[in-house]
C-alpha positions in Angstrom: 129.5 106.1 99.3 132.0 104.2 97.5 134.4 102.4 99.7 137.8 102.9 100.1 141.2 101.6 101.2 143.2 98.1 100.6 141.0 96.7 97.0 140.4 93.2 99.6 138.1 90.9 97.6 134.4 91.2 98.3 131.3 89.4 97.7 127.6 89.7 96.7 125.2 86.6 98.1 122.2 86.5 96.3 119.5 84.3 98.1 116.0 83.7 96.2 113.5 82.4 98.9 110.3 80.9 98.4 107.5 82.5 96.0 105.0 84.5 97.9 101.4 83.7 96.2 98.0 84.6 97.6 94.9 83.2 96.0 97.2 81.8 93.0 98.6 85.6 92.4 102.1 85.9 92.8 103.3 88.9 95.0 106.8 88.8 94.5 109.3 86.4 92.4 112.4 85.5 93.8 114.1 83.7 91.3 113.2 86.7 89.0 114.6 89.2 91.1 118.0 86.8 91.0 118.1 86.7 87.4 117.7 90.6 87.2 120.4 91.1 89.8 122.9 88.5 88.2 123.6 90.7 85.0 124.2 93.6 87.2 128.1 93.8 87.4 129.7 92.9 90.8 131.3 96.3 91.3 127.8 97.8 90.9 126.5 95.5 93.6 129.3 96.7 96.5 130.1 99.7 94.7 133.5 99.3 94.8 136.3 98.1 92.2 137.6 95.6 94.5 137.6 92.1 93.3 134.7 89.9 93.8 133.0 86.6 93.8 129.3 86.1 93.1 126.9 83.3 94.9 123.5 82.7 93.7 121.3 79.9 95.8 117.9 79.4 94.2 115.5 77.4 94.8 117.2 75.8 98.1 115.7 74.3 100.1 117.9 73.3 103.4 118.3 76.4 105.5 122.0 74.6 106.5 122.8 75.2 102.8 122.0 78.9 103.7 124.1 79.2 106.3 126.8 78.0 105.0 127.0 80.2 102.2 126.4 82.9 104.7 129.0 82.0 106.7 131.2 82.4 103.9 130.2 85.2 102.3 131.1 86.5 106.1 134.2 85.8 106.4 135.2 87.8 103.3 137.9 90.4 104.3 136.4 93.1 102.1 132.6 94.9 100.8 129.7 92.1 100.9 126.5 92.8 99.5 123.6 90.4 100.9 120.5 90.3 98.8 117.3 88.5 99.8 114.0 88.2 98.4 110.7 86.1 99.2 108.2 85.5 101.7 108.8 86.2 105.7 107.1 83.4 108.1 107.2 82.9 111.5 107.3 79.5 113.6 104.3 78.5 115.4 106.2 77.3 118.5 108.6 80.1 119.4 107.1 82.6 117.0 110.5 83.7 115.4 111.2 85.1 112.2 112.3 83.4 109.1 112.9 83.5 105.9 110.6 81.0 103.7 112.9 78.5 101.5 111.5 77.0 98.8 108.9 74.3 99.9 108.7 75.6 102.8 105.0 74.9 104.5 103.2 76.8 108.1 104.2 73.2 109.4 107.8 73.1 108.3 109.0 76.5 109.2 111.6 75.5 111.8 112.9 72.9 109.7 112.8 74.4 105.8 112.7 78.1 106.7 115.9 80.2 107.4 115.6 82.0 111.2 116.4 85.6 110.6 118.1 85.7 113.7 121.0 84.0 111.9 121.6 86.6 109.3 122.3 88.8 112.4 124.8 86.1 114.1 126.8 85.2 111.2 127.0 89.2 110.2 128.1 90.4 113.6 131.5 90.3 113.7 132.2 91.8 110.5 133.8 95.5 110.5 131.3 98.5 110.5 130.9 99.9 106.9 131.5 96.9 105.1 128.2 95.1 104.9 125.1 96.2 102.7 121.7 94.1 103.5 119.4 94.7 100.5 115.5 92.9 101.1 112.8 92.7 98.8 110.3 90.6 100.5 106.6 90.1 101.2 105.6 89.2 104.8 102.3 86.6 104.9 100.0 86.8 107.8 101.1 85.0 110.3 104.9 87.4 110.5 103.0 90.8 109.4 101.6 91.6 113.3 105.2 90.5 114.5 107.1 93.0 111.7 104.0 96.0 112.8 104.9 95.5 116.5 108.4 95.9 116.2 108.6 98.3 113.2 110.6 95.9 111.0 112.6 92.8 111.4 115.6 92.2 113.7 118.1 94.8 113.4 121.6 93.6 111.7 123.8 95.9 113.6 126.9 95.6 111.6 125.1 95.7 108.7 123.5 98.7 106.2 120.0 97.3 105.4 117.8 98.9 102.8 114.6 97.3 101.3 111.0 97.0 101.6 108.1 95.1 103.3 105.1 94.8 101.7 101.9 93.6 103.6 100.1 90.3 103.0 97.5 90.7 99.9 99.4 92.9 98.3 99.4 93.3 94.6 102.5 91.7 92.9 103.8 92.0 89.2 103.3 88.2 88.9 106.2 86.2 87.6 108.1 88.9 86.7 110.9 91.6 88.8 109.3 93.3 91.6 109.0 96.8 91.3 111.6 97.9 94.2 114.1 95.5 92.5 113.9 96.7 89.1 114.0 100.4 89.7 116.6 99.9 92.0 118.5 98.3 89.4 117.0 101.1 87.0 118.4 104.1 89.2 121.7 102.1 89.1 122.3 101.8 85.7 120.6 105.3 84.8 123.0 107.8 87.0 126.5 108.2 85.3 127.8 109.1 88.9 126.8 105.3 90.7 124.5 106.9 93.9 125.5 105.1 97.3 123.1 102.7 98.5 120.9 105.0 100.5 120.6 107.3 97.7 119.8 104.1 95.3 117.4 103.0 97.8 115.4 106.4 98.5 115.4 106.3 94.7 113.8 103.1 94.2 111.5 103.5 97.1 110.2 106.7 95.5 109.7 105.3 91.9 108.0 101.9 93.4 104.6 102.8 94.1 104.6 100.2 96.7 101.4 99.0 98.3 100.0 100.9 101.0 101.4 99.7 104.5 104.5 98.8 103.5 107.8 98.7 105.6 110.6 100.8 104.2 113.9 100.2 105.8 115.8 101.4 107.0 112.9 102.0 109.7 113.2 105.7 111.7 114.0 103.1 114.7 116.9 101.6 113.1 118.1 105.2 111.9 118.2 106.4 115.7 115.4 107.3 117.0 116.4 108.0 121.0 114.2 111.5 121.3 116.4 114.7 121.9 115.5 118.3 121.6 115.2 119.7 118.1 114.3 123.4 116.8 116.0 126.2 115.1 119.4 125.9 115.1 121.9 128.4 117.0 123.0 131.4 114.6 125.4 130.0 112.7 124.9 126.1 113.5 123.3 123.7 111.4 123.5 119.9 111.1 125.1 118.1 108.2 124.3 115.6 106.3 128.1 113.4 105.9 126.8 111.3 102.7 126.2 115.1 101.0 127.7 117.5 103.5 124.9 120.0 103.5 122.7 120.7 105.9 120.0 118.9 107.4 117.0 121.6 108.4 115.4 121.3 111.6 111.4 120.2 111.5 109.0 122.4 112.7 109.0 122.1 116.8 105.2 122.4 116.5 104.8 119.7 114.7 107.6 117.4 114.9 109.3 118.1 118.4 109.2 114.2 119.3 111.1 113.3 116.0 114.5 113.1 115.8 117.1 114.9 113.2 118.7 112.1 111.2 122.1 112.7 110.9 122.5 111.7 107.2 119.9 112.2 104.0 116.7 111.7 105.4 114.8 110.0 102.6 114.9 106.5 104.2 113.7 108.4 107.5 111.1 110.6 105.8 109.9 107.4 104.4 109.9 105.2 108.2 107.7 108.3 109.4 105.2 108.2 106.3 104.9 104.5 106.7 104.6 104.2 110.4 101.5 106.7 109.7 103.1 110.0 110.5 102.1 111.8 107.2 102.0 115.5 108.4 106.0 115.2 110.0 107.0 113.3 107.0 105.4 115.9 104.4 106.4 118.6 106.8 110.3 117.3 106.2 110.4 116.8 103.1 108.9 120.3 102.2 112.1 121.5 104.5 114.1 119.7 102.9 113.0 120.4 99.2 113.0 124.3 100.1 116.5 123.9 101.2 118.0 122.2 97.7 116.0 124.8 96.0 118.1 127.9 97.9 121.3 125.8 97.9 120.9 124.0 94.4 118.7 125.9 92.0 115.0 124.7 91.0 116.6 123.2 87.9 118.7 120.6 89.9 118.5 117.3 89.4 118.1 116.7 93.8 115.1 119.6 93.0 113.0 117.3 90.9 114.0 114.3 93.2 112.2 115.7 96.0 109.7 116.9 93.7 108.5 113.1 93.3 109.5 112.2 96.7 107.1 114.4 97.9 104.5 113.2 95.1 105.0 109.6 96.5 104.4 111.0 100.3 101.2 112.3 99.0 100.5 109.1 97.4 101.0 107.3 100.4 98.8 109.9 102.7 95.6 109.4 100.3 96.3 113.1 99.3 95.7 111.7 95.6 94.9 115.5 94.1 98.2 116.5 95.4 100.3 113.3 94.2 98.2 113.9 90.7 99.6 117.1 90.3 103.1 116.9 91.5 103.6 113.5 89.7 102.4 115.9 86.7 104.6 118.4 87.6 107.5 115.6 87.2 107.0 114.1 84.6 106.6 116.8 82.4 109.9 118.4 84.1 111.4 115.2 82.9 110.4 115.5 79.4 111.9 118.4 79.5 115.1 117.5 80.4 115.5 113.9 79.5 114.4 111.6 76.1 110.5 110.6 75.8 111.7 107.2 76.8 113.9 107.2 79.7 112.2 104.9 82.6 112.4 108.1 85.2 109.2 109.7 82.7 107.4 106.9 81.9 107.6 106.3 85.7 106.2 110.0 86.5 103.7 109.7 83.7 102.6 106.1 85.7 102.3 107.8 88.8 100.6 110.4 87.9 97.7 107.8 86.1 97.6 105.8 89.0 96.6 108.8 91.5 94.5 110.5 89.2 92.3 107.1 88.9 92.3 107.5 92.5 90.7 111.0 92.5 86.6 110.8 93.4 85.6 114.3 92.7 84.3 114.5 88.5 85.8 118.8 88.5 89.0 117.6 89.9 89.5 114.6 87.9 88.7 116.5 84.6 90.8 118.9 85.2 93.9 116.8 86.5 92.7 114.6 83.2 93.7 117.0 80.6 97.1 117.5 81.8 97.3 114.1 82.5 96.1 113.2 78.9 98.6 115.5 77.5 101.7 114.4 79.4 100.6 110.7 78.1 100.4 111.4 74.2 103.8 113.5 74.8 105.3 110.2 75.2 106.7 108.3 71.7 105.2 104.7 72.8 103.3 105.2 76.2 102.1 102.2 77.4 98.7 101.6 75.1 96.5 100.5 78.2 97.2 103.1 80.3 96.3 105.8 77.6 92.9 104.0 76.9 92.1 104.1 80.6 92.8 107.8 80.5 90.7 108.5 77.5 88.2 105.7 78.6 88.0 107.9 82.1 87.8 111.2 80.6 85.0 110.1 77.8 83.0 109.0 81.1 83.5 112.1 83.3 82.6 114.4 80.3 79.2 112.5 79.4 78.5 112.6 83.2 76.3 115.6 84.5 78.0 118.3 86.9 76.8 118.1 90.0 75.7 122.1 90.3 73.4 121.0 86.7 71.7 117.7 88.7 70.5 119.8 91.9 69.3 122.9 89.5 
């Protein structure tokens, strides 16, 4: 939501922590992440046209340094946008969170390693409404039981915080942007109307394919999660959404009756539920929800074809690959209908809907989702060379191999 009143100056802090590498395989770039971000034009960044000073620290290695940046960055009277990206630690002797600077060892933690806790103390006086957290990070294994027991890190009260998690041993992009970042920064620069940061962020989230088990914040916990009584609404009553201002529909009592109705777009929330392991509720609302824009918005809306692939990526992340296969289909070839050959939102379809369909065990199924699959990829002026030949590589295979009704007769 862009921000209004007085045009006070803001400010974007953008903090590159230390590399995350496993087994000399680099899950997630900081400094590459920064560089991506810098050329992304401050009133982008706090979406708003006030005034604004930029502060990059890479590379740093004094969590003091840190703090005194963020201390500043605080005290700025109007929007702040706090970025961070790297590797989440903890200490070994009071087992607290931090953010990893660079150099940063499992022996220095308390004295090279930023404690997360004061992101939260330097943040907390600042006015609701102002402050946007954005994390792309990469927890190794000493913090990931911490972040699984308590469903995410800290809570910044004061603070709207969007970003992702991913699990130790997860597969990074090496040296390059991480995938969250740069569709995030994709979705930003690709919607002529700039999309608030919840919208960016349930965007980016659902063009990602992140690795299985990752956090998604905002978590359903820091949404609001206290349990009240949900169900069909009185005659005439419905909640609403604010960030849209249409209504939210109520879940299914049978199978979501513990899960709360978020009282703005649900994406983030649909996406706490799916990673906490609560597939069927989080498929269930985003089938209400999708039904909804389709009576309220038309099947040929552009929020249509969003839940279209949000629901693809909810499959995805459920193991339901035959059903991500065919909606991420379904997507793409919507897209390519709509938009040019090129635009990153189809080849991003068209890579999702490889990715499952490699995923897919049974030979009939897979030849079938192939063809489609093979014809969405040539539809494409340059598709991406490799991932055409591992279609037709796949498809030659499955076609020489016997059907299982001809090997038993």
């Amino acid at each position: 939501m862009q921000i209004e009143g007085p045009r006070q100056r803001g400010h974007v802090l953008l903090v590159a922590g230390d590399a995350a590498v496993r087994r000399r395989a680099v899950q997630v770039a900081p400094s590459a992440n920064l560089a991506a971000l810098g050329v992304v034009p401050v009133a982008g960044l706090l979406n708003s046209d006030a005034p604004g000073d930029t502060t990059y620290l890479d590379g740093v290695r004094d969590p003091n340094t840190v703090l005194t940046r963020l201390r500043t960055a605080a005290a700025t009277p109007g929007p702040l946008f706090v970025y961070l990206s790297g590797r989440l630690t903890v200490d070994r002797r009071a087992h607290r969170l931090h953010l990893a600077l660079a150099g940063t060892t499992s022996a220095s933690v308390r004295w090279t390693a930023l404690p997360w806790d004061w992101l939260g103390g330097e943040l907390r006086d600042r006015p609701p409404g102002l402050t946007t957290l954005l994390l792309d990070l990469v927890a190794d294994r000493a913090a990931w039981p911490l972040l699984q027991e308590y469903g995410g890190p800290p809570e910044t009260p004061t603070a709207d915080v969007y970003g992702v998690v991913r699990p130790p041993g997860s597969v990074g992009g090496g040296n390059t942007v991480s995938s969250y970042t740069r569709h995030w920064i994709d979705q930003l620069h690709s919607n002529p109307t700039r999309p608030d940061h919840l919208r960016l962020h349930a965007l980016a989230v659902g063009a990602a394919a992140l690795p299985p088990g990752s956090l998604v914040l905002p978590t359903a916990r820091a949404l609001g999660t206290r349990p009240r009584p949900v169900g069909p609404p009185a005659a005439g009553a419905h909640a609403t959404g604010p960030a849209q201002g249409f209504p939210v529909p109520a879940p299914e009592p049978s199978r979501a009756a513990d899960v709360p109705v978020p009282e703005r777009d649900p994406r983030a929330h649909i996406h706490a539920l799916a990673t906490s392991g609560r597939h069927p509720e989080a498929a269930d609302l985003a089938r209400a929800w999708e039904q909804h824009v389709l009576r309220t918005r038309g099947s040929t809306s552009d929020e249509a074809l969003e839940w279209l692939e949000i629901r693809a990526d909810l499959a995805r992340m459920a193991d339901d690959f035959p059903l991500a296969t065919r909606l991420w289909i379904t997507a793409g070839r919507t897209r390519l209908a709509r938009q040019p050959a090129d635009a990153p939102e189809v080849r991003a379809a068209a890579t999702g809907a490889l990715h499952c369909w490699t995923r897919l065990k049974d030979p009939d199924t897979a030849t079938r989702a192939g063809l489609e699959l093979l014809d969405l990829l040539r539809s494409l002026p340059h598709p991406n060379p490799d991932h055409l030949r591992l279609a037709e590589q796949r498809m030659e295979l499955l076609n020489r191999a016997p059907s299982p009704t001809a090997a038993g007769g």
